[in-house]
C-alpha positions in Angstrom: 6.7 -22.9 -13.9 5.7 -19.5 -13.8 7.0 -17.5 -10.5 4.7 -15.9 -8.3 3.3 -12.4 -9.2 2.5 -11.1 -5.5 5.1 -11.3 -3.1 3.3 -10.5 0.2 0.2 -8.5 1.4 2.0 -4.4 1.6 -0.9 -3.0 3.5 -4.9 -3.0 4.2 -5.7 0.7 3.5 -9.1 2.1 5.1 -10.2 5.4 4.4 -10.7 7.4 7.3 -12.5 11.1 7.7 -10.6 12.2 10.1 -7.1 11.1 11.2 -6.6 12.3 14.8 -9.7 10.2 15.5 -8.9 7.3 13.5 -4.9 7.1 15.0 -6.8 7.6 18.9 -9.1 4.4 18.1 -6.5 2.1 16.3 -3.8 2.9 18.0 -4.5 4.4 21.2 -7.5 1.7 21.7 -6.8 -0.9 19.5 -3.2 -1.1 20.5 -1.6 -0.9 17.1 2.0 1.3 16.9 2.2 4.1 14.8 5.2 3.2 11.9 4.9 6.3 10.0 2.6 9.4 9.4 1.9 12.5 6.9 -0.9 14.9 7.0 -3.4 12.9 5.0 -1.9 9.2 6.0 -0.3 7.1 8.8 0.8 3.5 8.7 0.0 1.3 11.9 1.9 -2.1 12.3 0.3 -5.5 12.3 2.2 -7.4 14.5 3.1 -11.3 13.4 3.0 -9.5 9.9 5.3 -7.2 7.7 1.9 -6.2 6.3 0.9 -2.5 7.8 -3.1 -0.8 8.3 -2.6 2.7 6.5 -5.3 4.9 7.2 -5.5 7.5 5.0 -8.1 10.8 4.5 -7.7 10.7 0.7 -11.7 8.5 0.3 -12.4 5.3 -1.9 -13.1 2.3 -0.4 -10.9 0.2 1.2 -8.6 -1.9 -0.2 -5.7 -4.5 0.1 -2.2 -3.6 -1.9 -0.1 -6.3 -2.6 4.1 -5.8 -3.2 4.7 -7.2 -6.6 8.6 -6.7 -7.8 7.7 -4.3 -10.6 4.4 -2.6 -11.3 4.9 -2.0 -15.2 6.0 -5.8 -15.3 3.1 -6.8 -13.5 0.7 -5.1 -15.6 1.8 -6.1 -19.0 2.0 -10.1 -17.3 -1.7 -9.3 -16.1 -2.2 -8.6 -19.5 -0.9 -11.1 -20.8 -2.5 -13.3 -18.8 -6.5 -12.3 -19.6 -6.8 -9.4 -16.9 -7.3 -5.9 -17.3 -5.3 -2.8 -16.3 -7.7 0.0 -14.6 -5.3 2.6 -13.8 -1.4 3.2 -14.1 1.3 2.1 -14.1 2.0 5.8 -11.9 4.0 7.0 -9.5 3.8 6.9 -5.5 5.9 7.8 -3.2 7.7 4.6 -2.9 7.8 3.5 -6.2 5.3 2.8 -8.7 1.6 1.3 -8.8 -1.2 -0.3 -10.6 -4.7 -1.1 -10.6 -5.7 -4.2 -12.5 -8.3 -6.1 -12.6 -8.5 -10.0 -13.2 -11.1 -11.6 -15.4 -13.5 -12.6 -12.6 -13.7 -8.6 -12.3 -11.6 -8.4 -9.1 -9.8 -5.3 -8.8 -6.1 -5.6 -7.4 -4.1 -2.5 -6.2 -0.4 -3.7 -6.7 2.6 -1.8 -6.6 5.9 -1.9 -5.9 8.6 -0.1 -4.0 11.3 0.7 -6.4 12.6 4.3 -4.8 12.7 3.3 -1.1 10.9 2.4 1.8 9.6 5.6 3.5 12.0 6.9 6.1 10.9 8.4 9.3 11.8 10.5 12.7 12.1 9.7 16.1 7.6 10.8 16.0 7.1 8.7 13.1 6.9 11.4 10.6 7.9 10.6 7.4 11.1 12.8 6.0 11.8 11.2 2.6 12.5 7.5 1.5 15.3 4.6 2.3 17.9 3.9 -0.4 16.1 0.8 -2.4 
């Protein structure tokens, strides 16, 4: 048996024009906490879920990123397996990522976290990244 590919849901990312506005309405109105921020992103908990809403100001349409253990194993087993890579394997701030797409013509945004979890301060601001 072949073990599973995607490990969980990392985050639903939404692009956003302006960030002050977007944090007021899902945080501050919506009710969901502030985890981390920089100047062009911030990362809002899901609650019941390890899975996070980033908002972000960099455009593209939204999308769903899924934690995988490896993104430069995953795209040679996509591959492999009859799919497509788009984009990458190239780095991120956490690690590396990918953007395949499988032979139904679904694009999937994995990546993995490989240098660290970001690490914050006391305001949620991100400083660097977590020991992986």
């Amino acid at each position: 048996m072949v073990k599973s590919l995607f490990q969980k849901v990392d985050c639903i990312r939404l692009p956003v024009a302006d960030l002050d506005a977007a944090l007021a309405f899902y945080s501050d109105k919506l009710g969901h906490s502030l985890i981390w921020r920089t100047a062009t992103s911030a990362g809002l908990a899901l609650p019941g879920s390890e899975a996070e809403l980033v908002l972000h100001t960099e455009g593209g349409a939204p999308e769903v990123d899924l934690l995988v253990e490896s993104a430069d194993a995953a795209a040679e087993q996509i591959l492999a397996a009859g799919g497509k890579v788009l984009a990458g394997p190239f780095e991120i701030q956490i690690g590396r990522c990918v953007v395949v797409q499988d032979p139904w013509g679904n694009e999937l945004v994995l990546l993995d976290m490989s240098k660290g979890a970001l690490q914050t301060d006391s305001d949620g601001n991100v400083t660097g990244n977590t020991p992986a």
